[in-house]
Residue frames as qw, qx, qy, qz and C-alpha x, y, z in Angstrom:
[[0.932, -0.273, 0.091, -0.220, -100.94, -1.96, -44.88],
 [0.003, -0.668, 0.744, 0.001, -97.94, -3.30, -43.70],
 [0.900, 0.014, -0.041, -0.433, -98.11, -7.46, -44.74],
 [0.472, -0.454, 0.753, -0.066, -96.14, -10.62, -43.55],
 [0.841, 0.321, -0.348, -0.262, -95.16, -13.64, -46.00],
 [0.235, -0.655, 0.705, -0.139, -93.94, -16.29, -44.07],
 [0.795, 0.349, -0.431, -0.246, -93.04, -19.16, -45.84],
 [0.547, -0.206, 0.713, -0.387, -93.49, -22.65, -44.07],
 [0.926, 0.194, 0.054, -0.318, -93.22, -25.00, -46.67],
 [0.271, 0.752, -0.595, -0.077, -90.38, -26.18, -46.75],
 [0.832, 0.035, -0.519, -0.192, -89.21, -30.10, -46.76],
 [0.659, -0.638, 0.348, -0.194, -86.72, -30.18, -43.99],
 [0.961, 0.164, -0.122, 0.186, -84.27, -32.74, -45.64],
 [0.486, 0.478, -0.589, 0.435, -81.19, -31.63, -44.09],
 [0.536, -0.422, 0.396, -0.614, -83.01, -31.55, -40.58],
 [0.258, -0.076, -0.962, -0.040, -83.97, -35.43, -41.43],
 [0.085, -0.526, -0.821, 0.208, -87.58, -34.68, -39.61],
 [0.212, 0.692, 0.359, 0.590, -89.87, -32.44, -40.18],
 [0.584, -0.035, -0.384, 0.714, -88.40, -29.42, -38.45],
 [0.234, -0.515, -0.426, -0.706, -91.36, -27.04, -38.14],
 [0.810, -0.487, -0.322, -0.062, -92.59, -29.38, -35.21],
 [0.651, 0.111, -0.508, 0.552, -89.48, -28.82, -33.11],
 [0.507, -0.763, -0.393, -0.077, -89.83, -27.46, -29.83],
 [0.218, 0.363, -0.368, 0.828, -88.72, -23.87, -28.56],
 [0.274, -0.201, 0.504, -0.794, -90.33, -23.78, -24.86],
 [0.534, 0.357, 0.667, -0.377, -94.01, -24.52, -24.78],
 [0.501, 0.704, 0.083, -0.497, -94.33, -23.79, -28.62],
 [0.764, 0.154, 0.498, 0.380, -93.03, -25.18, -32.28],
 [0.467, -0.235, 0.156, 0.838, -90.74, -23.64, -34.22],
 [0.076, 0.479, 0.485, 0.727, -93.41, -22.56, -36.65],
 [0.240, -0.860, -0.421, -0.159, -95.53, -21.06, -34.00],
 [0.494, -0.699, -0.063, 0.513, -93.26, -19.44, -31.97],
 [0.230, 0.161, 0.455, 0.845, -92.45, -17.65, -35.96],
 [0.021, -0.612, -0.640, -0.464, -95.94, -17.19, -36.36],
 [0.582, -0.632, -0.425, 0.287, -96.19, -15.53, -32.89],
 [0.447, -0.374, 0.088, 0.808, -93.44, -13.12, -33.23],
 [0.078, 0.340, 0.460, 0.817, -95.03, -11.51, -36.37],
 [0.310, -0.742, -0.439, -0.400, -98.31, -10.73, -35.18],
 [0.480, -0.649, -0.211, 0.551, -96.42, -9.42, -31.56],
 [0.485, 0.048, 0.310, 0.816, -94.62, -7.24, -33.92],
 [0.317, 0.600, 0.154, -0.718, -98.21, -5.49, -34.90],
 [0.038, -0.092, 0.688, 0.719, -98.36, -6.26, -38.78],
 [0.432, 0.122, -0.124, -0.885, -101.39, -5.90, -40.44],
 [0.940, 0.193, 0.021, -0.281, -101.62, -9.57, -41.94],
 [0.148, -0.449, 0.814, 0.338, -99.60, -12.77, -42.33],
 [0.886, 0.228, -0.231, -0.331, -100.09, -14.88, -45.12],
 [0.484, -0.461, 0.744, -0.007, -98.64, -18.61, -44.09],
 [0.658, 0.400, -0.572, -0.282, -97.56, -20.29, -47.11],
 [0.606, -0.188, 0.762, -0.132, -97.19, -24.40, -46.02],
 [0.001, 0.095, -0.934, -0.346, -97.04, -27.48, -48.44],
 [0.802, 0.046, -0.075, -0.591, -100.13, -29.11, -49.67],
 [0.934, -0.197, -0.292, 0.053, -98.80, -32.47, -48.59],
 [0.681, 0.279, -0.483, 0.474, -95.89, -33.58, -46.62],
 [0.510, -0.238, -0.408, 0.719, -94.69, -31.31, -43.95],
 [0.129, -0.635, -0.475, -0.595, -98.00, -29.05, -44.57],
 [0.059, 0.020, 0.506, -0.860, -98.61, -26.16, -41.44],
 [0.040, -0.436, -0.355, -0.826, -101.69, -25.86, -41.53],
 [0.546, -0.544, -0.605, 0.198, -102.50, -26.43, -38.50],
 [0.123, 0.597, -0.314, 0.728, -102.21, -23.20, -35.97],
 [0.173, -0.052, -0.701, 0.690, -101.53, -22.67, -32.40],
 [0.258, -0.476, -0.753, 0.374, -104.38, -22.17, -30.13],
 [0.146, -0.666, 0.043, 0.730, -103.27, -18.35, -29.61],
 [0.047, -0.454, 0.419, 0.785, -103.35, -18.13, -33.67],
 [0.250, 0.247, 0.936, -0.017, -106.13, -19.54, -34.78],
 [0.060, 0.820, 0.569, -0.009, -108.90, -17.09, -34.45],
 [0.226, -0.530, 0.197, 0.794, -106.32, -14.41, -35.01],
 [0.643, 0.697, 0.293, -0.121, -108.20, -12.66, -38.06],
 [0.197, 0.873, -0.356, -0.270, -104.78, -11.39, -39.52],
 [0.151, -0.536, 0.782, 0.279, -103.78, -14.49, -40.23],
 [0.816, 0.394, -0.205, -0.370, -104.47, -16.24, -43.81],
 [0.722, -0.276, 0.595, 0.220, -103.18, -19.88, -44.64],
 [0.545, 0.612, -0.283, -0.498, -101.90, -20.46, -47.86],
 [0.934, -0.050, 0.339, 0.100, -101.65, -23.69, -49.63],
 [0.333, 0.626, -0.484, -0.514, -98.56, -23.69, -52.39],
 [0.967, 0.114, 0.195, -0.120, -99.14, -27.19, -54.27],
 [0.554, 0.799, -0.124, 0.199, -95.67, -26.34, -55.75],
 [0.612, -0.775, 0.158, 0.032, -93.51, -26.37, -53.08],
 [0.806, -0.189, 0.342, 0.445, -91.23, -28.98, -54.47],
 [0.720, 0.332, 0.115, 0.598, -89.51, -26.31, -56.93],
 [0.629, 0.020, -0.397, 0.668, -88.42, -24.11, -54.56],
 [0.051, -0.516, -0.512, 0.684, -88.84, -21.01, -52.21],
 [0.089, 0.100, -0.168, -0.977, -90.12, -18.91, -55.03],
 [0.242, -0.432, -0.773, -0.397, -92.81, -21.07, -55.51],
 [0.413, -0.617, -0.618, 0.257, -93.73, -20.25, -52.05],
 [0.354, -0.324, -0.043, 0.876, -93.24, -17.07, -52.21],
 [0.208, -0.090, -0.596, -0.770, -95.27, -16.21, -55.44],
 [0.259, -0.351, -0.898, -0.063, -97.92, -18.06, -53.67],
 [0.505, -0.462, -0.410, 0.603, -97.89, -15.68, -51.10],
 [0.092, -0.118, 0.252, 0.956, -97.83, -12.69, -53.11],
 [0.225, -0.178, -0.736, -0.613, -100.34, -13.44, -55.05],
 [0.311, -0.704, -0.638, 0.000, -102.97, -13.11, -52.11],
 [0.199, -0.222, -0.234, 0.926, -101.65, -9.46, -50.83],
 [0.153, 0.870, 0.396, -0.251, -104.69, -7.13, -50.03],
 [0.519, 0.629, 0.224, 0.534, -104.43, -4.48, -52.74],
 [0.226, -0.929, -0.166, -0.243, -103.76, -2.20, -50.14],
 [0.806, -0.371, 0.016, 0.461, -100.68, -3.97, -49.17],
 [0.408, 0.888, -0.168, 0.131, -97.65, -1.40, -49.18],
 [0.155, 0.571, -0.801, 0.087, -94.53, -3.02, -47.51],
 [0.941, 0.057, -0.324, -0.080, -94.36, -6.64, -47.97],
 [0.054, -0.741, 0.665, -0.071, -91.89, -8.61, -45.41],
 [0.755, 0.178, -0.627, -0.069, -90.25, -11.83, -46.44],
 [0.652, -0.513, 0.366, -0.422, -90.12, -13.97, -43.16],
 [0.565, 0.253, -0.761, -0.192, -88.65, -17.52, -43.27],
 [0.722, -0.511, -0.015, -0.467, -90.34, -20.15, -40.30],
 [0.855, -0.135, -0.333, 0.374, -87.17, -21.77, -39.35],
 [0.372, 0.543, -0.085, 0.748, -86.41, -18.60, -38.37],
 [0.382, -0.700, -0.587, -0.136, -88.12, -18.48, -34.80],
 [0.498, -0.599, -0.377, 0.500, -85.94, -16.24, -32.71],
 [0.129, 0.261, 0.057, 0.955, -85.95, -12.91, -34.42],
 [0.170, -0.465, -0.622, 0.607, -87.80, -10.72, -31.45],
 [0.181, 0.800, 0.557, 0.130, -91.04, -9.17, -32.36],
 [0.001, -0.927, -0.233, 0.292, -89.67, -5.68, -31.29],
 [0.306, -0.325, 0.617, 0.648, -86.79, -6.34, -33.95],
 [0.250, 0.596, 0.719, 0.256, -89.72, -7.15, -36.30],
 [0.202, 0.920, 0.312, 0.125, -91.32, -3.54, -35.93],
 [0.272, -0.656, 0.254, 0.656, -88.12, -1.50, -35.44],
 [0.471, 0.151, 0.673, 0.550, -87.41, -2.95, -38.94],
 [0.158, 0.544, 0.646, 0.512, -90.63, -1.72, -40.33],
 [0.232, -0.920, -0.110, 0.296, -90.80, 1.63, -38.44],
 [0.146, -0.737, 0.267, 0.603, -87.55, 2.84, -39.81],
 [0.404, 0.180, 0.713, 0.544, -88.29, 1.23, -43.18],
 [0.108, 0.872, 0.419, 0.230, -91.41, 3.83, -43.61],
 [0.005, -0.959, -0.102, 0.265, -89.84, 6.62, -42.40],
 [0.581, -0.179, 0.619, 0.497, -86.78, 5.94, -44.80],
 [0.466, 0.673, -0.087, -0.568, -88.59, 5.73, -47.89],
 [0.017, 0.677, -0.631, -0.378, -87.03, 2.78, -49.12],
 [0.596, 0.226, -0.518, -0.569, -87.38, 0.20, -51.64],
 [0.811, 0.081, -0.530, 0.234, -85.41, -3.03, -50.23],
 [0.260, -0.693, 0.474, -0.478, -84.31, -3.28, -46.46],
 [0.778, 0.198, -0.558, 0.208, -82.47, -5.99, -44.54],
 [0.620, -0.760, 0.164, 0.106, -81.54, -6.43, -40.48],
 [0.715, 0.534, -0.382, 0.240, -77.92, -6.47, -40.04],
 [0.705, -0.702, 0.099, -0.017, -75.77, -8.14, -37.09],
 [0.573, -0.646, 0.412, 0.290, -72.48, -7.58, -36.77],
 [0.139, 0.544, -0.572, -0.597, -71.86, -6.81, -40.11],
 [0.159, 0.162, 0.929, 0.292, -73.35, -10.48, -41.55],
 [0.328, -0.049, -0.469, -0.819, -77.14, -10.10, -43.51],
 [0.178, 0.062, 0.911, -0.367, -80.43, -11.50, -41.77],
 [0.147, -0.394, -0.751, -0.509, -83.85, -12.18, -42.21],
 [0.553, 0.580, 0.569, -0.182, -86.50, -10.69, -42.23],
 [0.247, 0.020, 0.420, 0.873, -86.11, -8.84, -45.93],
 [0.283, 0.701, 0.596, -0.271, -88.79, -6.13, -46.61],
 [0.171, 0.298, 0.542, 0.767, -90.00, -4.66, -50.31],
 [0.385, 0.283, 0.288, -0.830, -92.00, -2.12, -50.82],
 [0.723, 0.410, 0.392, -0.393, -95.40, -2.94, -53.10],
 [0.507, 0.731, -0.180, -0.421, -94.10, -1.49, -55.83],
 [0.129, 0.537, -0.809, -0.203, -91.48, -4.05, -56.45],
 [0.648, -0.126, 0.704, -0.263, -93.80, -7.45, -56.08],
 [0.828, 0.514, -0.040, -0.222, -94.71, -7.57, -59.74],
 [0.521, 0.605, -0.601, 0.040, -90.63, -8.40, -60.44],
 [0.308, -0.464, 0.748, -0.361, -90.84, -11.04, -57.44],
 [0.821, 0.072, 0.446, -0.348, -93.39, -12.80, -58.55],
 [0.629, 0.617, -0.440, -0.173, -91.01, -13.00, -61.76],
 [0.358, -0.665, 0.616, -0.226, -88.69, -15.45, -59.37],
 [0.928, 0.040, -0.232, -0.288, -88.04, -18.63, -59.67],
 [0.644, 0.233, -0.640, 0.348, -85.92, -21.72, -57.97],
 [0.549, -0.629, -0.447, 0.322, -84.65, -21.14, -54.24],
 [0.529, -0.027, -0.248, 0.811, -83.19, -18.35, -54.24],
 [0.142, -0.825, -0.441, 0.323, -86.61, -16.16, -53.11],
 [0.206, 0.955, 0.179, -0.117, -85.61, -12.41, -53.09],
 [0.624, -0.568, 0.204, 0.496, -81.95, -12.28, -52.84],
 [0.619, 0.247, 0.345, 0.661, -81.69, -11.36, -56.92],
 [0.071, 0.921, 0.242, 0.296, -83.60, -7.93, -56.16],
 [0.435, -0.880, 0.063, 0.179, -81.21, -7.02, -53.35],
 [0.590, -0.088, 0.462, 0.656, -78.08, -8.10, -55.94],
 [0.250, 0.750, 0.510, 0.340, -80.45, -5.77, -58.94],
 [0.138, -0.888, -0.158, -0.409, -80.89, -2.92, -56.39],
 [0.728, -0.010, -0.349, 0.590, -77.84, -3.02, -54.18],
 [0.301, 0.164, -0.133, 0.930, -77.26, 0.30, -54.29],
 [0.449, -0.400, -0.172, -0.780, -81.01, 1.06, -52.81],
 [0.739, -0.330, -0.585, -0.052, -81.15, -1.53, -50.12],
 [0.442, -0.715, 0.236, -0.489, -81.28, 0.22, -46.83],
 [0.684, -0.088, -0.681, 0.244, -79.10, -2.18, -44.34],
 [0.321, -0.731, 0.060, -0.599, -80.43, -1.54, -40.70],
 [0.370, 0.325, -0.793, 0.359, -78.35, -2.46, -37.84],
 [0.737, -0.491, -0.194, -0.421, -80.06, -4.35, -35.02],
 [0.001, -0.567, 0.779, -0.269, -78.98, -5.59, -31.88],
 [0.823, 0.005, 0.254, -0.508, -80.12, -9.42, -32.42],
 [0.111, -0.400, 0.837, 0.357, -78.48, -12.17, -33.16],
 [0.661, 0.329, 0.647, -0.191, -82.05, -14.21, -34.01],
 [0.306, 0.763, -0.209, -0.530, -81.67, -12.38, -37.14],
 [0.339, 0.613, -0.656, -0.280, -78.96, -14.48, -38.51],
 [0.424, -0.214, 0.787, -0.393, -80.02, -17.74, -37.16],
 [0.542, 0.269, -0.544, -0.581, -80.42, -20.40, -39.45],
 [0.555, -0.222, 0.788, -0.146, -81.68, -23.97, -38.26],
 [0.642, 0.457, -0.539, -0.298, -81.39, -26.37, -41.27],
 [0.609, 0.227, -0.760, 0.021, -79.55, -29.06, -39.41],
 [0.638, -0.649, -0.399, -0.110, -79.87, -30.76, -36.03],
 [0.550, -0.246, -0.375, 0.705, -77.01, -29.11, -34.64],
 [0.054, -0.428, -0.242, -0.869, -78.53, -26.03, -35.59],
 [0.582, -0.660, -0.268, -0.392, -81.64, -26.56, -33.61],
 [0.736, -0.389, -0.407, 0.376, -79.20, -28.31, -30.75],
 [0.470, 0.064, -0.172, 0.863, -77.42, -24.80, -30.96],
 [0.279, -0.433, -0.098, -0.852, -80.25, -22.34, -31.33],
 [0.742, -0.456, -0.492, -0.020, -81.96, -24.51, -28.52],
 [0.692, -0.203, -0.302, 0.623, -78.98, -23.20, -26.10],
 [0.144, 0.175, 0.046, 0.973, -79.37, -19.61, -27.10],
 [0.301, -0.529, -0.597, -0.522, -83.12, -19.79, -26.92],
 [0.215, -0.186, -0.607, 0.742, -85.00, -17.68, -24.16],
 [0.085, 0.552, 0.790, 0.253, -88.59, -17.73, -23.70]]
């Protein structure tokens, strides 16, 4: 079972509003994340979201009654993505065998970048894998099972990024031709920029 963690709690404080809610076409950034996973085919996402504040839990219309997709609450949010991340783990069907980290500010990586990813991760064989554009590092990041027990070891913000520094020399980097990949929106020129690029 191939399982999605996509992790939608965050506070938004360099955005100054909560930046979830922002609008890419007809859809908000978080749905138009949520959307792309499950286009992708995955098995299951788990959506991690605050338990106050700037809390998803709400889904689109289209994602509602979508049985592959679990909310999670993390009450923990405020000490950083690992919380949310652990949270997230910690509900994988036991059947899960590649976990991918997802991040919901992340809305324009294109669903058929999603399963390339995880197509040429299984037939690889590898632990740790990573898109790459134009030589820079993107998201999504995908583990196999075996390695969740030393994620959930994680702590602070810095999510997975110490396994792929651990296992360097095992991290499969797969070139894509996407720039959503690297596309961070943190600030409002972000969004004002990714907003220009953006094509429903």
């Amino acid at each position: 079972m191939r399982v999605a963690v996509l992790l939608a709690a965050g506070a938004s404080r360099r955005m100054g509003r909560p930046k979830l809610d922002l609008a890419f076409g007809s859809e908000t950034m978080f749905s138009r994340s949520l959307r792309n996973l499950l286009a992708a085919g995955l098995d299951r996402v788990l959506v991690v979201v605050a338990s106050g504040g700037e809390a998803r839990g709400e889904l689109n219309e289209a994602h509602k009654d979508d049985e592959r997709v679990e909310v999670v609450v993390n009450p923990y949010s405020k000490d950083g993505l690992a919380s949310s991340l652990r949270c997230g783990l910690e509900r994988l069907p036991q059947e899960t065998r590649v976990v991918l980290v997802a991040l919901a500010d992340k809305p324009l990586v294109k669903p058929e970048t999603i399963r390339m990813l995880t197509e040429t991760f299984d037939k690889a064989g590898a632990r740790i894998a990573h898109p790459v554009y134009r030589g820079e590092q993107g998201h999504p990041v995908l583990f196999v099972a075996e390695l969740v027990e030393e994620l959930l070891t994680l702590r602070g913000d810095r999510g997975g990024k110490s396994l792929l520094t651990r296992y360097r020399d095992e991290v499969l980097e797969i070139a894509v031709d996407d720039p959503g990949v690297c596309v961070d929106i943190d600030t409002p020129e972000d969004y004002e920029k990714a907003s220009q690029a953006f094509k429903p």
